[in-house]
VOLUMSE-535632 format. One record per atom (N, C-alpha, C, O): x, y, z; residue in one letter; residue number from 1; atom name. Coordinates in nm, 3 decimals, padded with zeros to 5 digits. Each point is the difference from the previous one (the first is absolute). Layout:
! VOLUMSE-535632
<atom><u>X</u><v>Y</v><w>Z</w><aa>A</aa><i>NUM</i><at>CA</at></atom>
...
This chain:
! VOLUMSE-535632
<atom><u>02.104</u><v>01.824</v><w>-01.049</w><aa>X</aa><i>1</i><at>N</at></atom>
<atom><u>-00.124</u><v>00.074</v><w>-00.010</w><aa>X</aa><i>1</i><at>CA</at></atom>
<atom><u>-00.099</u><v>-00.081</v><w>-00.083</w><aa>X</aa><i>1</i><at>C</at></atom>
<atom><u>-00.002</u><v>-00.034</v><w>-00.118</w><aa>X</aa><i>1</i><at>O</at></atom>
<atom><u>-00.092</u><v>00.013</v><w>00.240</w><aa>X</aa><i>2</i><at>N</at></atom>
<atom><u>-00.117</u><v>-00.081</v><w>-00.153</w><aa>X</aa><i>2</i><at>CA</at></atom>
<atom><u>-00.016</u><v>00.101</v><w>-00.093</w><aa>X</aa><i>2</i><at>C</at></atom>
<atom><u>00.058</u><v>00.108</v><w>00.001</w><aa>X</aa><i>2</i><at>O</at></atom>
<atom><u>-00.195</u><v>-00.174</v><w>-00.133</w><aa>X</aa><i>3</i><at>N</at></atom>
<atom><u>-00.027</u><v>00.071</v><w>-00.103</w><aa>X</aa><i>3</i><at>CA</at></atom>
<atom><u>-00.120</u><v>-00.005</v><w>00.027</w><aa>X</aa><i>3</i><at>C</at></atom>
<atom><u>-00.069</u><v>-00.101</v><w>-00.004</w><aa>X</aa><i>3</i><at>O</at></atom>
<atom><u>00.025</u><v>00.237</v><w>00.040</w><aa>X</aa><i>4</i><at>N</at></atom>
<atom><u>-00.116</u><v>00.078</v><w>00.028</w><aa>X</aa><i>4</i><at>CA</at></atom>
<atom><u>-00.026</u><v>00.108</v><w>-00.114</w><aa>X</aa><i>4</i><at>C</at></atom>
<atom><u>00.083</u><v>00.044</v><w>-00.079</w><aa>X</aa><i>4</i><at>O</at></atom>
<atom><u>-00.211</u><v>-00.014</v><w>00.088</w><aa>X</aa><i>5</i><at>N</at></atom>
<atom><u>-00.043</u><v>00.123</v><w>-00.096</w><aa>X</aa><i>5</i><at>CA</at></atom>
<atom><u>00.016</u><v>00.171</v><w>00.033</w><aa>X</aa><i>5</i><at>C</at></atom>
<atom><u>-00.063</u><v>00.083</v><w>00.065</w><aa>X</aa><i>5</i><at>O</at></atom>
<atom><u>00.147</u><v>-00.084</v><w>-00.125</w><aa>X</aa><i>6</i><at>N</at></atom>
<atom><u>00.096</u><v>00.128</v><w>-00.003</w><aa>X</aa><i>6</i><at>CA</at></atom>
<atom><u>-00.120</u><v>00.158</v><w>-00.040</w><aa>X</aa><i>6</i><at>C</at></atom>
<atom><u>-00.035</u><v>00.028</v><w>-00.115</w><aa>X</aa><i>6</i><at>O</at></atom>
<atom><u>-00.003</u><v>00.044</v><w>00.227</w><aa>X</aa><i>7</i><at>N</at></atom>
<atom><u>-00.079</u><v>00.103</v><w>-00.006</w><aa>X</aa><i>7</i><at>CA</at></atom>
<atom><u>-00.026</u><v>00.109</v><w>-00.056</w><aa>X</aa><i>7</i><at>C</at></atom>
<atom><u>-00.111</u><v>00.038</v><w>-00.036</w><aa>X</aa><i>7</i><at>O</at></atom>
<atom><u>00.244</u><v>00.033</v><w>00.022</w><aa>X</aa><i>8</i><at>N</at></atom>
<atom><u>00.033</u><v>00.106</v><w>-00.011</w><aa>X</aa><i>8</i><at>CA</at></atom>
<atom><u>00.121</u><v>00.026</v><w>-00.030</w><aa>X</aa><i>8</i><at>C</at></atom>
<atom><u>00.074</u><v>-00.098</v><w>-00.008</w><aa>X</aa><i>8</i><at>O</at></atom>
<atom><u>-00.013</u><v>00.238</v><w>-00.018</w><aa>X</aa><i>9</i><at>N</at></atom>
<atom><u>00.144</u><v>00.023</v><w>-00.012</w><aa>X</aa><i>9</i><at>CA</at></atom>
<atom><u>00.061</u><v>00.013</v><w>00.119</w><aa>X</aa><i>9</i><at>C</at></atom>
<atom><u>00.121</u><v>-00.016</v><w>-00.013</w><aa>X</aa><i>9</i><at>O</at></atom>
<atom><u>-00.154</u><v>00.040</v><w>00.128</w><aa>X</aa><i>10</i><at>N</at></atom>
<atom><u>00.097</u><v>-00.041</v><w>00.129</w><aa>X</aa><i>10</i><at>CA</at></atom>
<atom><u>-00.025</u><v>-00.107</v><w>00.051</w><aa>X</aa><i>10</i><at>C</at></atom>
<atom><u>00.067</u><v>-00.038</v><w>00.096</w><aa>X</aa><i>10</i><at>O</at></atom>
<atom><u>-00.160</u><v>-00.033</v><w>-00.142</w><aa>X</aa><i>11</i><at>N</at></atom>
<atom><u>00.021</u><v>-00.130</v><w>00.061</w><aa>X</aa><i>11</i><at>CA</at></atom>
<atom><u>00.138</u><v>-00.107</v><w>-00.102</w><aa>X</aa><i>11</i><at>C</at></atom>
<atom><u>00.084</u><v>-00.079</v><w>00.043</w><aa>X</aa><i>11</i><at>O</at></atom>
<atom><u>-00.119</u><v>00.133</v><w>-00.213</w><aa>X</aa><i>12</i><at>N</at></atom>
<atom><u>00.090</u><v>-00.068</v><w>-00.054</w><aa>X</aa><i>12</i><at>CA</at></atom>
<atom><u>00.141</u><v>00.063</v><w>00.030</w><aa>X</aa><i>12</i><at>C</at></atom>
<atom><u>00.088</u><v>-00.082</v><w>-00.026</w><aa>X</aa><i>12</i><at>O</at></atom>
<atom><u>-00.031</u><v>00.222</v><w>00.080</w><aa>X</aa><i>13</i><at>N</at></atom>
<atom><u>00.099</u><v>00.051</v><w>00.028</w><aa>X</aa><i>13</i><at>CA</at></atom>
<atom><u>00.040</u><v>-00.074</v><w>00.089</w><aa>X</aa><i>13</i><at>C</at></atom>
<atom><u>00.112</u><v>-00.051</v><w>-00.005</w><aa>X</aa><i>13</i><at>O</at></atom>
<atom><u>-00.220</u><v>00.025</v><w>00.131</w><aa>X</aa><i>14</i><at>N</at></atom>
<atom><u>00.060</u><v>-00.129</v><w>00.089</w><aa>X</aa><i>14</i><at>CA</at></atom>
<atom><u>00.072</u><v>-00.096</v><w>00.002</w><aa>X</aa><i>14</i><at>C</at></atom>
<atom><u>00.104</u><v>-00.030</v><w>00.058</w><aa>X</aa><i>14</i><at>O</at></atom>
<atom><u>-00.202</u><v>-00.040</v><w>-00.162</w><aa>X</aa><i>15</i><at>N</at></atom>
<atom><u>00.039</u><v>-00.109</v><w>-00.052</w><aa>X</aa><i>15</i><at>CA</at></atom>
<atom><u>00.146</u><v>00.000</v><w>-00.031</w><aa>X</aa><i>15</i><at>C</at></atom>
<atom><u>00.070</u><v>-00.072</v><w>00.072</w><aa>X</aa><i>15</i><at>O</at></atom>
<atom><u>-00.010</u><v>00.144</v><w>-00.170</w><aa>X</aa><i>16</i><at>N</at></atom>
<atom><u>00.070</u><v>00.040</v><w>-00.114</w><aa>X</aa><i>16</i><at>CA</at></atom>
<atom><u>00.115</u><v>00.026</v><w>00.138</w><aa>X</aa><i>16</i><at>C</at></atom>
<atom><u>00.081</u><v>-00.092</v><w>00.014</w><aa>X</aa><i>16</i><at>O</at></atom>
<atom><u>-00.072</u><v>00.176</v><w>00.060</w><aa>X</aa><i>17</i><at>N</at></atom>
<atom><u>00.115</u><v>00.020</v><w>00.104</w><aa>X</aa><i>17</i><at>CA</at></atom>
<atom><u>00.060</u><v>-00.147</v><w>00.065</w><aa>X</aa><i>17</i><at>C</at></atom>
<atom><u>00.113</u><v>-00.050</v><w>-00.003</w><aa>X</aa><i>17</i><at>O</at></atom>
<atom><u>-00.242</u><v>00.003</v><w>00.066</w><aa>X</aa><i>18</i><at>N</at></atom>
<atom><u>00.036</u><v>-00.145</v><w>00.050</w><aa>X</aa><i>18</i><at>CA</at></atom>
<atom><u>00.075</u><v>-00.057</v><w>-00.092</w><aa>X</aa><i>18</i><at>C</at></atom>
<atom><u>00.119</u><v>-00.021</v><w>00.022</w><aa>X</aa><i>18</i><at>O</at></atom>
<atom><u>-00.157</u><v>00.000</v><w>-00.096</w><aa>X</aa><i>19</i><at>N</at></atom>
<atom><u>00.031</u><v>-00.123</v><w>-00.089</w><aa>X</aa><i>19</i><at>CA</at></atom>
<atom><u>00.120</u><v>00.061</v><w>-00.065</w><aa>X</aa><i>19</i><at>C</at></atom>
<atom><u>00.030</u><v>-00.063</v><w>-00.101</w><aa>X</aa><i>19</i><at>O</at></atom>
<atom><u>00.079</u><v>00.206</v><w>00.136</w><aa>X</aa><i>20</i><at>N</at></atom>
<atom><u>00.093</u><v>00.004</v><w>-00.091</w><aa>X</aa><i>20</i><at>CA</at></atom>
<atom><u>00.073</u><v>00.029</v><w>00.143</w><aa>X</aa><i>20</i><at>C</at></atom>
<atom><u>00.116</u><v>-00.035</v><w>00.017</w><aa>X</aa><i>20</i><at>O</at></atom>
<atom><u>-00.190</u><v>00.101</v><w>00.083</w><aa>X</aa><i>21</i><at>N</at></atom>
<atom><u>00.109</u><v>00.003</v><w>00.095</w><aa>X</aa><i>21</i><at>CA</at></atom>
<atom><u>00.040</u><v>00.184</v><w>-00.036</w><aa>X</aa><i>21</i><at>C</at></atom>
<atom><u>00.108</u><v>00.038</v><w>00.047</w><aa>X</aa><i>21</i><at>O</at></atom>
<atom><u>-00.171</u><v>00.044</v><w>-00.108</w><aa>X</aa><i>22</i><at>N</at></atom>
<atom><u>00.016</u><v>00.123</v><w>-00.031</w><aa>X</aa><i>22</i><at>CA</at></atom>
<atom><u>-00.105</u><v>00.098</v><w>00.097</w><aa>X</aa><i>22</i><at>C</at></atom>
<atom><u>-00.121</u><v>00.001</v><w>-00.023</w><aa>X</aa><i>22</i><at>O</at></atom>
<atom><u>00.187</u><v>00.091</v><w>00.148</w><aa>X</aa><i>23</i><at>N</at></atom>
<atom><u>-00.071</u><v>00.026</v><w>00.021</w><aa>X</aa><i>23</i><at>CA</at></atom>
<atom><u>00.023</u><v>00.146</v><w>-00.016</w><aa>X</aa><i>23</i><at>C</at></atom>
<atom><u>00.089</u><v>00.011</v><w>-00.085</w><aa>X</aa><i>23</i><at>O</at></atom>
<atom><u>-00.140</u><v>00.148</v><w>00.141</w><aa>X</aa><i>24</i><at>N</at></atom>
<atom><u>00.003</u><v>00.108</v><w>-00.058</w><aa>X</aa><i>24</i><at>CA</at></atom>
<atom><u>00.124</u><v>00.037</v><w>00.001</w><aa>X</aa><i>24</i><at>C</at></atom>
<atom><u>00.055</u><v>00.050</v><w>-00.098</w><aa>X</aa><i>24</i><at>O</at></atom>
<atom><u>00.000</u><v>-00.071</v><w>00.209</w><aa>X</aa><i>25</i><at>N</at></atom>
<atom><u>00.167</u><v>00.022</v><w>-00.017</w><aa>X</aa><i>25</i><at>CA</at></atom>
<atom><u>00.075</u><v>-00.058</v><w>-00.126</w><aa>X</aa><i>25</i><at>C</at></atom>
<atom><u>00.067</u><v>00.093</v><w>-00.045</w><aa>X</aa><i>25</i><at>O</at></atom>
<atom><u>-00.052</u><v>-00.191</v><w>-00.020</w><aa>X</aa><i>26</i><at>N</at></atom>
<atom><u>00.038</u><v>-00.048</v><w>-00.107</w><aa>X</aa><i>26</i><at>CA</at></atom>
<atom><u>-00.113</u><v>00.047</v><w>-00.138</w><aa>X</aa><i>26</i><at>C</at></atom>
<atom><u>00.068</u><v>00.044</v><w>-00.093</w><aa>X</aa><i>26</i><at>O</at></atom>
<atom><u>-00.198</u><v>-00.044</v><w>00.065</w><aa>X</aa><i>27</i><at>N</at></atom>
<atom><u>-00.042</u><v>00.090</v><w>-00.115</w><aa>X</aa><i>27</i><at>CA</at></atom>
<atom><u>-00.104</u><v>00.090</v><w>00.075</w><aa>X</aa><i>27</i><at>C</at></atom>
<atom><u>-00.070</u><v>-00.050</v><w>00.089</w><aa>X</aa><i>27</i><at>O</at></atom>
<atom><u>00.061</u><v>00.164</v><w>-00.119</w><aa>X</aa><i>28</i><at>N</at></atom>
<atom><u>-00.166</u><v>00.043</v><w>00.048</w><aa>X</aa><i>28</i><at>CA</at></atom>
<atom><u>-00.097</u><v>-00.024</v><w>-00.032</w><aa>X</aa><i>28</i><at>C</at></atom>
<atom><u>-00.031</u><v>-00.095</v><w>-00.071</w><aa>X</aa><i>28</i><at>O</at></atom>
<atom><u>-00.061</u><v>00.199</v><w>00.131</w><aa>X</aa><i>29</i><at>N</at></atom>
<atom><u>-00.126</u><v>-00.040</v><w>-00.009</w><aa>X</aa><i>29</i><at>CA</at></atom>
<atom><u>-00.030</u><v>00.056</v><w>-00.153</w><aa>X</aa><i>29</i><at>C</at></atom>
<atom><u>-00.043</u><v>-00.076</v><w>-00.087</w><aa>X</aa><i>29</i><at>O</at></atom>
<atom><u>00.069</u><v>00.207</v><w>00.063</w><aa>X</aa><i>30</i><at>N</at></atom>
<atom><u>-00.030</u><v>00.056</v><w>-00.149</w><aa>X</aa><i>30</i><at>CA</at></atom>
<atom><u>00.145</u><v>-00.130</v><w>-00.147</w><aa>X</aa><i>30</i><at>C</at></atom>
<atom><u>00.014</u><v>-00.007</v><w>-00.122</w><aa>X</aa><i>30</i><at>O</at></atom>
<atom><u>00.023</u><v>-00.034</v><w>00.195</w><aa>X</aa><i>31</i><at>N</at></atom>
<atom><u>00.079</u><v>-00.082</v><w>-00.078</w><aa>X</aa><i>31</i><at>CA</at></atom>
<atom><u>-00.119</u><v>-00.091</v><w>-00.059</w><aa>X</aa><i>31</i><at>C</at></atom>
<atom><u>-00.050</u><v>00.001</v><w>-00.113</w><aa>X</aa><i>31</i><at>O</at></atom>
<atom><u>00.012</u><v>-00.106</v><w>00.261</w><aa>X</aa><i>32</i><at>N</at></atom>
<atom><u>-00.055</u><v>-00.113</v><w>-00.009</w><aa>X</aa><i>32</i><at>CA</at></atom>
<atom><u>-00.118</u><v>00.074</v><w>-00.069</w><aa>X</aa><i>32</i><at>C</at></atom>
<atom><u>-00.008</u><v>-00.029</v><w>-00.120</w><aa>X</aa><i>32</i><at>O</at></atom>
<atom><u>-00.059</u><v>00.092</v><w>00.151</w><aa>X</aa><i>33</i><at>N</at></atom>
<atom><u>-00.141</u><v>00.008</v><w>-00.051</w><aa>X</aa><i>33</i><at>CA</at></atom>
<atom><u>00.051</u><v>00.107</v><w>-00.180</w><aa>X</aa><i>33</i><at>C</at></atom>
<atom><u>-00.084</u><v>00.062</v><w>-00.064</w><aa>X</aa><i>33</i><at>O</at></atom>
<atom><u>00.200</u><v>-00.068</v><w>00.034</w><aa>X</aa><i>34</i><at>N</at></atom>
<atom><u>00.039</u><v>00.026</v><w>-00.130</w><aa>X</aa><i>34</i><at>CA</at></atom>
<atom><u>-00.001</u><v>-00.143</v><w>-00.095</w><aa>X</aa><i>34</i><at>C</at></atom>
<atom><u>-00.029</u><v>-00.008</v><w>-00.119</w><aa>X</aa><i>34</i><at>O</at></atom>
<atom><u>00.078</u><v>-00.127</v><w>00.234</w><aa>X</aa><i>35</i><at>N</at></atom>
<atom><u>00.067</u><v>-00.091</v><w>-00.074</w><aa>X</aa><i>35</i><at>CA</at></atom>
<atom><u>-00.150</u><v>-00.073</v><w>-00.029</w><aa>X</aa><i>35</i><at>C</at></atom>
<atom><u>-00.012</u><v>-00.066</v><w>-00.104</w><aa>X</aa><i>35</i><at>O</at></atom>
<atom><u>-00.113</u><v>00.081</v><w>00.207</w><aa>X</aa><i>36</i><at>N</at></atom>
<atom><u>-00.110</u><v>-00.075</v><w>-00.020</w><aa>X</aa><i>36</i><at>CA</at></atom>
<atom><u>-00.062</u><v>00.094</v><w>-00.135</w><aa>X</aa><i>36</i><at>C</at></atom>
<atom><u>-00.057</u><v>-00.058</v><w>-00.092</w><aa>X</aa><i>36</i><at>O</at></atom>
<atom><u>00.073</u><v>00.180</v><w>00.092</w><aa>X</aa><i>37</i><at>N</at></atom>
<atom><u>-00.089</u><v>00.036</v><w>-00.102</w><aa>X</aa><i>37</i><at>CA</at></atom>
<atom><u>00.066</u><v>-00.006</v><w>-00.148</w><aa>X</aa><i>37</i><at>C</at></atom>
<atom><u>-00.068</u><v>00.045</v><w>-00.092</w><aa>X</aa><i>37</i><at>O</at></atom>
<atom><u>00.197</u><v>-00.098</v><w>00.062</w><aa>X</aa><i>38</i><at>N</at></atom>
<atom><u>00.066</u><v>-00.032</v><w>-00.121</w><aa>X</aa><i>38</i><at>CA</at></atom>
<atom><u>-00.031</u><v>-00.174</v><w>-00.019</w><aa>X</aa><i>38</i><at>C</at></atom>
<atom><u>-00.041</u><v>-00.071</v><w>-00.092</w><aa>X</aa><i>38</i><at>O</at></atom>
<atom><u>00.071</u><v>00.056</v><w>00.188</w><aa>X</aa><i>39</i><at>N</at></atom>
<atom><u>-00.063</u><v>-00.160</v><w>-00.032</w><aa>X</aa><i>39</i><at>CA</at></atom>
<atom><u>-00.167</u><v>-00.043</v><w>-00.036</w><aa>X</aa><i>39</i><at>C</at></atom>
<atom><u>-00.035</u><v>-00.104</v><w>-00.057</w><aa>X</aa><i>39</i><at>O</at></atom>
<atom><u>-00.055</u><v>00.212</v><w>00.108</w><aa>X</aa><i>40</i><at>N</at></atom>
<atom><u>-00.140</u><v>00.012</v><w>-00.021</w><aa>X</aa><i>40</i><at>CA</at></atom>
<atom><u>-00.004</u><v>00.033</v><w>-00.164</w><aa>X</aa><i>40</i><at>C</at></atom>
<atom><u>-00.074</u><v>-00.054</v><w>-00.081</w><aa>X</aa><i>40</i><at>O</at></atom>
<atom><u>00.172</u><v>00.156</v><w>00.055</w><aa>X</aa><i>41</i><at>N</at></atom>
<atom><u>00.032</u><v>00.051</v><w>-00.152</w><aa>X</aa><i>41</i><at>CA</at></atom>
<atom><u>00.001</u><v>-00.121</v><w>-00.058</w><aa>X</aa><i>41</i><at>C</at></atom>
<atom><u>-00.107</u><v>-00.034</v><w>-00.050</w><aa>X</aa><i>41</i><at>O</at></atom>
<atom><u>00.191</u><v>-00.037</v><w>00.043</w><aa>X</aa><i>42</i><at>N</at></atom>
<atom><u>00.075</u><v>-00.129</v><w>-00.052</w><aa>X</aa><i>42</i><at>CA</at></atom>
<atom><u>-00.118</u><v>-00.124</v><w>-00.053</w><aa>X</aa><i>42</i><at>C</at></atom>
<atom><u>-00.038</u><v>-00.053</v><w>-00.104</w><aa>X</aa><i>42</i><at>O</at></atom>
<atom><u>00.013</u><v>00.048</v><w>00.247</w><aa>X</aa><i>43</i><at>N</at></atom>
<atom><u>-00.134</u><v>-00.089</v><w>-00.018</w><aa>X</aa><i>43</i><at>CA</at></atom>
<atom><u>-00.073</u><v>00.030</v><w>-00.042</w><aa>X</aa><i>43</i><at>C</at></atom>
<atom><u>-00.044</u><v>-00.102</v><w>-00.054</w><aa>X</aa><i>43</i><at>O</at></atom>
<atom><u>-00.043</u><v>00.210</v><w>00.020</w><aa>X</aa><i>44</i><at>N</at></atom>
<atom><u>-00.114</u><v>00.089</v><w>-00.053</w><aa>X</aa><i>44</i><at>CA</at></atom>
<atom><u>00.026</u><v>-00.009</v><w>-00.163</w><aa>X</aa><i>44</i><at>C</at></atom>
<atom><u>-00.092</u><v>-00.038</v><w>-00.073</w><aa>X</aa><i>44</i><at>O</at></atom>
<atom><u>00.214</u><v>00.072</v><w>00.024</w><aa>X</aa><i>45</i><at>N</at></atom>
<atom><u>00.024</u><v>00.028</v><w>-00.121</w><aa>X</aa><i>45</i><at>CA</at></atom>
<atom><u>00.000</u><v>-00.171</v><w>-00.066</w><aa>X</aa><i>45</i><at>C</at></atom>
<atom><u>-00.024</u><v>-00.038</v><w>-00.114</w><aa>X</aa><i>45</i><at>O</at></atom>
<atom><u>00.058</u><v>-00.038</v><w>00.229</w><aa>X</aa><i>46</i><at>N</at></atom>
<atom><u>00.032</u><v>-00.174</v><w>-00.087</w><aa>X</aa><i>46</i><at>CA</at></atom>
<atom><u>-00.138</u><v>-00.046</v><w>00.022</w><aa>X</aa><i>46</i><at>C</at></atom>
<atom><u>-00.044</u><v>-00.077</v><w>-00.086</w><aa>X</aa><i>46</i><at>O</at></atom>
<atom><u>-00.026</u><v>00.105</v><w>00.176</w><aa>X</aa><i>47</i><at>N</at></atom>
<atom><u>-00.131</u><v>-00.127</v><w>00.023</w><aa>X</aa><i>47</i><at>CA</at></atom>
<atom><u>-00.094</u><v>00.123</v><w>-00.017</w><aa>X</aa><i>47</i><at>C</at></atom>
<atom><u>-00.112</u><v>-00.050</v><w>00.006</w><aa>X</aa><i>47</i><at>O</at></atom>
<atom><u>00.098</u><v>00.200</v><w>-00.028</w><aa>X</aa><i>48</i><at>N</at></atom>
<atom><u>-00.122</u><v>00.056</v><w>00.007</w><aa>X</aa><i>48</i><at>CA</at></atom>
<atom><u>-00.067</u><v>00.022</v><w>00.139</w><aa>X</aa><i>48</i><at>C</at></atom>
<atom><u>-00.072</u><v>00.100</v><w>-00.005</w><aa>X</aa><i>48</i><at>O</at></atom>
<atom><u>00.071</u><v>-00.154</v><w>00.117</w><aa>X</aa><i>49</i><at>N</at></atom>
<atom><u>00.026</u><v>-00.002</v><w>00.170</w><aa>X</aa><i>49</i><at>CA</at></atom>
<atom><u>-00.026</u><v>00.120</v><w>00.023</w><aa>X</aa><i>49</i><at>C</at></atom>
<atom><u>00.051</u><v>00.095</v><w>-00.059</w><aa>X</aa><i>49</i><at>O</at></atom>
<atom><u>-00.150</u><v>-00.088</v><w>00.167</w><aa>X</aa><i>50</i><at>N</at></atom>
<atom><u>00.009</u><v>00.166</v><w>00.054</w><aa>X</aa><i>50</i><at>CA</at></atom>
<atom><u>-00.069</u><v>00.007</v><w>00.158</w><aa>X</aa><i>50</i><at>C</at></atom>
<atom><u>00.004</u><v>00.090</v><w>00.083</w><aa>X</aa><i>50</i><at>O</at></atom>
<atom><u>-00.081</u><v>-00.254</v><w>-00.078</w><aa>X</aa><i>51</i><at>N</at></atom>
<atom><u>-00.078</u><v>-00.004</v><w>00.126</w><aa>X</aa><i>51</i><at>CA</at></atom>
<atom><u>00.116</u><v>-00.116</v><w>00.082</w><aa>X</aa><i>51</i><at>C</at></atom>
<atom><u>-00.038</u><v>-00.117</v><w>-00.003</w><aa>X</aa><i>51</i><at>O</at></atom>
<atom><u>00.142</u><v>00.139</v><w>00.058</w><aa>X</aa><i>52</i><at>N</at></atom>
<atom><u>00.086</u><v>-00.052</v><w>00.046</w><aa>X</aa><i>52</i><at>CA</at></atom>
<atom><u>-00.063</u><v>-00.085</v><w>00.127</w><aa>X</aa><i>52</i><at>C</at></atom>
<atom><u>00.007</u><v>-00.121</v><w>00.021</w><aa>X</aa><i>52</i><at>O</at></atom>
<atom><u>-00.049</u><v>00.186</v><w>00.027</w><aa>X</aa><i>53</i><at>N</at></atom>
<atom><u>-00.075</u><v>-00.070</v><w>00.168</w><aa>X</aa><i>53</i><at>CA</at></atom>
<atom><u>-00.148</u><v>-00.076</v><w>-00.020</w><aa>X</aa><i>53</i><at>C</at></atom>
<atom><u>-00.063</u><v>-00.071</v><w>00.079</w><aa>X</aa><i>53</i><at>O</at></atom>
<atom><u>00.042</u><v>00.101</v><w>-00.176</w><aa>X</aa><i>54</i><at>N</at></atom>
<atom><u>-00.140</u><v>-00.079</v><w>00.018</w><aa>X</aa><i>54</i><at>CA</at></atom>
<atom><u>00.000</u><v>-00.170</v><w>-00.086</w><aa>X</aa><i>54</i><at>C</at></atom>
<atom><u>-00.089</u><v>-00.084</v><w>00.008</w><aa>X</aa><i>54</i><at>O</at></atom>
<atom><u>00.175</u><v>00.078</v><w>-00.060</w><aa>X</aa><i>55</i><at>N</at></atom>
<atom><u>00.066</u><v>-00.155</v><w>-00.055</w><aa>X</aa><i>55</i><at>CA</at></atom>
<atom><u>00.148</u><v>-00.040</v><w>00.044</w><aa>X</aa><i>55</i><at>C</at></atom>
<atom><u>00.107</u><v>00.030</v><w>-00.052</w><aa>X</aa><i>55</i><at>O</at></atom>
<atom><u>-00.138</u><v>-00.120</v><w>00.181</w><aa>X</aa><i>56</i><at>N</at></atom>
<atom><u>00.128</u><v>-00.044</v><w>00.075</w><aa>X</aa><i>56</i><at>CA</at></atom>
<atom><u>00.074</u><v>-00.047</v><w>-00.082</w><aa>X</aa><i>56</i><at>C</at></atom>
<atom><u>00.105</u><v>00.009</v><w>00.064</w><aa>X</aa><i>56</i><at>O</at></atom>
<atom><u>-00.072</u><v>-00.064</v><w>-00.177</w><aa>X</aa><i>57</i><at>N</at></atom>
<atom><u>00.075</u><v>-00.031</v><w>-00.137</w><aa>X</aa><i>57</i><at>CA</at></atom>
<atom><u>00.107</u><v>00.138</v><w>-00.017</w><aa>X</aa><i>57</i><at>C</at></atom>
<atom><u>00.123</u><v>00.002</v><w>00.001</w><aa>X</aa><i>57</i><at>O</at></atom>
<atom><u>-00.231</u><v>00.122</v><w>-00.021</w><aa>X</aa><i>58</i><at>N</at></atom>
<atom><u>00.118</u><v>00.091</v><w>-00.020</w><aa>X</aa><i>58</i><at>CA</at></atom>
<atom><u>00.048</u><v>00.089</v><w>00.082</w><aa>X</aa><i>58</i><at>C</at></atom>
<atom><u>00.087</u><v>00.081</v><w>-00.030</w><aa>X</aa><i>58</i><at>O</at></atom>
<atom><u>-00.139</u><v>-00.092</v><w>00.135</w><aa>X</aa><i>59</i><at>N</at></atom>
<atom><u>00.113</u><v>00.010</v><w>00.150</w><aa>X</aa><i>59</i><at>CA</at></atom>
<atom><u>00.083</u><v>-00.076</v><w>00.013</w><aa>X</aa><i>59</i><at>C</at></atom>
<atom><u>00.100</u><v>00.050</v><w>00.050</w><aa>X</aa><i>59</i><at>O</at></atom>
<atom><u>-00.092</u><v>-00.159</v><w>-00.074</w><aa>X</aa><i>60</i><at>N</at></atom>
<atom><u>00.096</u><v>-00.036</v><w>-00.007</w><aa>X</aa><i>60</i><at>CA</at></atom>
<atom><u>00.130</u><v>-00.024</v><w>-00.101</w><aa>X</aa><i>60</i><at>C</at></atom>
<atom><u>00.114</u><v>-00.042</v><w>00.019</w><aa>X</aa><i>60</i><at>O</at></atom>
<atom><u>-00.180</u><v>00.086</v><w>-00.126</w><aa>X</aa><i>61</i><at>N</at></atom>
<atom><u>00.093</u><v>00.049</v><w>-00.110</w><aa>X</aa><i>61</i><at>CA</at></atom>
<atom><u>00.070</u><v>00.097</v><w>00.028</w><aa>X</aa><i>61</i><at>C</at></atom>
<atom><u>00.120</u><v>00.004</v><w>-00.027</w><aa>X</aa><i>61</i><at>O</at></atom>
<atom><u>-00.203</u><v>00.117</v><w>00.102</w><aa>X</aa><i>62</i><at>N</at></atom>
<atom><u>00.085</u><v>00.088</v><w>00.030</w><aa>X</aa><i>62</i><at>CA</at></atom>
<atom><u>00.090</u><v>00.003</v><w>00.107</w><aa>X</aa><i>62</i><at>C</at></atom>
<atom><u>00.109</u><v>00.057</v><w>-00.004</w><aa>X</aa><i>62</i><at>O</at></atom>
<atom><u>-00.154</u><v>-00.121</v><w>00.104</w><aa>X</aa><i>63</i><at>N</at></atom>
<atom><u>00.113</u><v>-00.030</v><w>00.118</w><aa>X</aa><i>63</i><at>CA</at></atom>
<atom><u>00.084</u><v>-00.066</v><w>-00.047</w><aa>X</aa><i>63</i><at>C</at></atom>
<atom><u>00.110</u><v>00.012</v><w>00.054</w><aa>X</aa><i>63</i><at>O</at></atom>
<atom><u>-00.124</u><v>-00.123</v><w>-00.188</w><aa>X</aa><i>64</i><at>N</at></atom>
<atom><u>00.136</u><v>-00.087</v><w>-00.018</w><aa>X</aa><i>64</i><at>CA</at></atom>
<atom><u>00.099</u><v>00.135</v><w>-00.071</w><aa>X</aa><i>64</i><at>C</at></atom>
<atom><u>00.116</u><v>00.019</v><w>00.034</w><aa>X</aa><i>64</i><at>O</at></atom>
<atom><u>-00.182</u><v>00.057</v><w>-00.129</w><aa>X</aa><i>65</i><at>N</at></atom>
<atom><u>00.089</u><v>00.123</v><w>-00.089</w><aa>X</aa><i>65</i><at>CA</at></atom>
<atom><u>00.062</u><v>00.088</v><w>00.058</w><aa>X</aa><i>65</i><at>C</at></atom>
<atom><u>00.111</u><v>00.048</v><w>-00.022</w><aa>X</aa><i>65</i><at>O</at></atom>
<atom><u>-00.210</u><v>-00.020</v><w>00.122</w><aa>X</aa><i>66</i><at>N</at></atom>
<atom><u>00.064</u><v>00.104</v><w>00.104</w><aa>X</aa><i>66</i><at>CA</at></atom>
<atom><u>00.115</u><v>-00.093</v><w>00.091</w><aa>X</aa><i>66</i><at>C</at></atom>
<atom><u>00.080</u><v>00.091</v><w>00.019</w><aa>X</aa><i>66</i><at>O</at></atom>
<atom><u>-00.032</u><v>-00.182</v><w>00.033</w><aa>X</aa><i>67</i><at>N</at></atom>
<atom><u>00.068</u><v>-00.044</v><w>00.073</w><aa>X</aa><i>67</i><at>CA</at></atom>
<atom><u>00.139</u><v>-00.005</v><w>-00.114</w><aa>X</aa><i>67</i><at>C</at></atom>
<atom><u>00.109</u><v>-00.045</v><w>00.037</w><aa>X</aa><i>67</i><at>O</at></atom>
């Protein structure tokens, strides 16, 4: 998968499935969109972060945390 600028939270959920090979049968959807918003926690509390999509830097921070 190239490295493109990551949009949104289903586009990074996308992302995040591909790239682990997890799809709803193995975690859900209220899982996954549990595991993106603890990792949003994570990041928020270490860098201060809150505009995730609008600086491709921390989309991709979060797609690397979330994966």
């Amino acid at each position: 998968m190239s490295v493109q600028e990551i949009t949104d939270d289903s586009d990074l959920i996308s992302r995040v499935r591909a790239a682990t090979g997890y799809d709803e049968s193995d975690l859900s959807a209220t899982d996954m969109e549990s595991i993106v918003s603890t990792t949003k926690l994570r990041l928020s509390t270490e860098t201060g972060a809150t505009d995730w999509y609008t600086d491709s830097g921390l989309g991709l921070a979060l797609y690397a945390y979330t994966c």
